[in-house]
N, C-alpha and C positions, 0 to 999 in steps of 0.2 A: 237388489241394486241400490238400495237406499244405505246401505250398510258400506257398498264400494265408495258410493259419495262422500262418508263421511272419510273415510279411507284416502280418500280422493283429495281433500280439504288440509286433512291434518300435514299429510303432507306439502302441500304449496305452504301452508304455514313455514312448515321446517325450511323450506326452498329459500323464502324471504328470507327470514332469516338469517340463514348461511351468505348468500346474494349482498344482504345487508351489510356482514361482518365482512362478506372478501371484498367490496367496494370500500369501506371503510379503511383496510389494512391497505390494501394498492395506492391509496390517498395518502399513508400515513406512509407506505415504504418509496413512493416518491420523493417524499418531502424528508426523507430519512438520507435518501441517496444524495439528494441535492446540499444538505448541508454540509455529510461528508466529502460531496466535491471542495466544497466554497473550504472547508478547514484543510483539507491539502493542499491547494491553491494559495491558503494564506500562508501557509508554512515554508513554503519554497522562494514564496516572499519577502520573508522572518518578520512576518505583520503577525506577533506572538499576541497582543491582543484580541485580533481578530478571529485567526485560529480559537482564541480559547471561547470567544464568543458564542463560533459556530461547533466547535466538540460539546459545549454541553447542552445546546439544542437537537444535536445530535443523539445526548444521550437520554435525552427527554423524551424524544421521538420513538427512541429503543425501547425505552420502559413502557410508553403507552404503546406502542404494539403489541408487545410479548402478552400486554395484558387486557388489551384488547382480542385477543383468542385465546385469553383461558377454556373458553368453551369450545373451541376448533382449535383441536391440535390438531387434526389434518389440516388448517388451511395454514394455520402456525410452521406447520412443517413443507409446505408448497415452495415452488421455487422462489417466487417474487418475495416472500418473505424471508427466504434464508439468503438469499442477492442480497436484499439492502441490508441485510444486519453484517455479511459478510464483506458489505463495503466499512459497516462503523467499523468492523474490525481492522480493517487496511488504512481508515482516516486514523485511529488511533495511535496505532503501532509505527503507522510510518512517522507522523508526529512526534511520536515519544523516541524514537531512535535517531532522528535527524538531529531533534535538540537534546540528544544523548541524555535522556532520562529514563527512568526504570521503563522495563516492558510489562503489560499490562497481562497478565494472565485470563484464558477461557472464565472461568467464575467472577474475575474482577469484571469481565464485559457483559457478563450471563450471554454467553454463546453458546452453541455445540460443540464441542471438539472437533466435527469435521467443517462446520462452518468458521470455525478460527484459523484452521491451517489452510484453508482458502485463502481467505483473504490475506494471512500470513505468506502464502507465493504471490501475491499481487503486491505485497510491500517490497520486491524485489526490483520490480518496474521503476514504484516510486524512487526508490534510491539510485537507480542507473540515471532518471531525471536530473536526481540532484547534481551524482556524482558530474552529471555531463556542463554542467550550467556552473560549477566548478571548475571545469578545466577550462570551460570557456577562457577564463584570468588570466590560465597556466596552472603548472600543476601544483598539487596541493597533497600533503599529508591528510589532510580529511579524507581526498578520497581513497587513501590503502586503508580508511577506519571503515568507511562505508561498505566498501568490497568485501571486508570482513567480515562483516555481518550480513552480506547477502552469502558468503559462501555459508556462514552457519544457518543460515536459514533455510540452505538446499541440504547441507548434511542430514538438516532433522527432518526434511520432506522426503528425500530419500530412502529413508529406514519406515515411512508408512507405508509399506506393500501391504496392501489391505485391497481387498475388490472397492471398483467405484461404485459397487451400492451403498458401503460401508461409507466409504471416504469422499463421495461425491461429488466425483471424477478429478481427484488429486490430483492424479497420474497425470495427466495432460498438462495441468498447472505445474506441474514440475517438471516436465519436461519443458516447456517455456520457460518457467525462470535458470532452468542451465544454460538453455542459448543465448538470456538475457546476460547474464552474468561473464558468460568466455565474453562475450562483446565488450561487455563494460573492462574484462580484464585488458582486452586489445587497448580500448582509448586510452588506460591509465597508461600501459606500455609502451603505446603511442608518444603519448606527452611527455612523460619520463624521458624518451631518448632524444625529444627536442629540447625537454628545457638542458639537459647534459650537452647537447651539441651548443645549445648557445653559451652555456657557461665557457663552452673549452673555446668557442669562437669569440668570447669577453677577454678570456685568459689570453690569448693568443695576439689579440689586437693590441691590450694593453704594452705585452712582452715587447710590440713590434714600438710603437711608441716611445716604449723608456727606451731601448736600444736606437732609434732615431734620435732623441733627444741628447743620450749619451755621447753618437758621433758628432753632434753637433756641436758639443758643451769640449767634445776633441781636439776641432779643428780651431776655436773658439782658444 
């Protein structure tokens, strides 16, 4: 029995331990997720200072994680840990595509592949946001750039048919950002055929005008 005890010991050791590192990383993928709120928030803003404040505590955050479970790659690979990394991937991208700058590849982020194309169907969202807070104005040529790039973003979600063990539950993310995206295609075509009706209704008032002013300038 004296042999189970210590058996008994070693273990709760290991317990702490691990207990120790996934309280540690929960703490760090909090504060991982909240930063990447505050930098797409700033960015929809075009508070580009701010943004960049919050993406590199962001990526600060990223780094002492992943490395903070070098020794727990299972808790490294747990959900909460691949969530918040799977948001830096969404504050980034969305970022860098809104202010039409290069897009940031899986290695330039040290992500998974399947935790990148995650968070790459959540940048789908962000952009119907933009796009929408855009047409608020009226419409706009940014948003047929923006749409574009969500539809290239579903072509390339599309062609991962891979099981969701693999791809970790893709499928559903992509099928969200399709309905996101007809929607978004609705608003734009929406917009489009009022700003046309107002144009031909500018065009039409003016026409009525010179033709009033010509009778006038007639009888005159």
């Amino acid at each position: 029995m004296h042999k189970l005890e210590q058996i008994a010991e070693q273990i709760r050791k290991t317990f702490e331990v691990r207990t120790s590192a996934r309280d540690h990383a929960l703490a760090l993928a909090r504060r991982l997720t909240r930063s990447c709120s505050l930098a797409i928030r700033a960015v929809h803003r075009d508070e580009t200072d701010v943004m960049n404040v919050h993406l590199a505590e962001a990526r600060q955050l990223a780094d002492t994680l992943r490395d903070s479970l070098l020794s727990h790659p299972d808790l490294f690979y747990a959900g909460y840990t691949q969530d918040a990394l799977k948001e830096f991937v969404e504050a980034n991208v969305t970022c860098a595509l809104i202010r039409n700058e290069p897009l940031q590849t899986p290695d330039e982020l040290i992500v998974e592949p399947a935790t990148y194309l995650n968070g790459l169907a959540e940048v789908v969202g962000e952009l119907r946001r933009r796009s929408l807070d855009i047409l608020r104005h009226g419409y706009s040529t940014e948003v047929e750039r923006l749409l574009g790039i969500m539809d290239e973003i579903y072509s390339v979600l599309v062609t991962m048919d891979y099981p969701d063990a693999i791809t970790n539950g893709l499928r559903r993310q992509t099928d969200l950002a399709r309905s996101i995206i007809e929607k978004t295609r609705g608003d734009i075509t929406f917009s489009l055929q009022g700003e046309h009706l107002t144009q031909a209704i500018s065009r039409l008032s003016n026409q009525l005008n010179s033709n009033q002013i010509e009778g006038q300038e007639g009888k005159g």
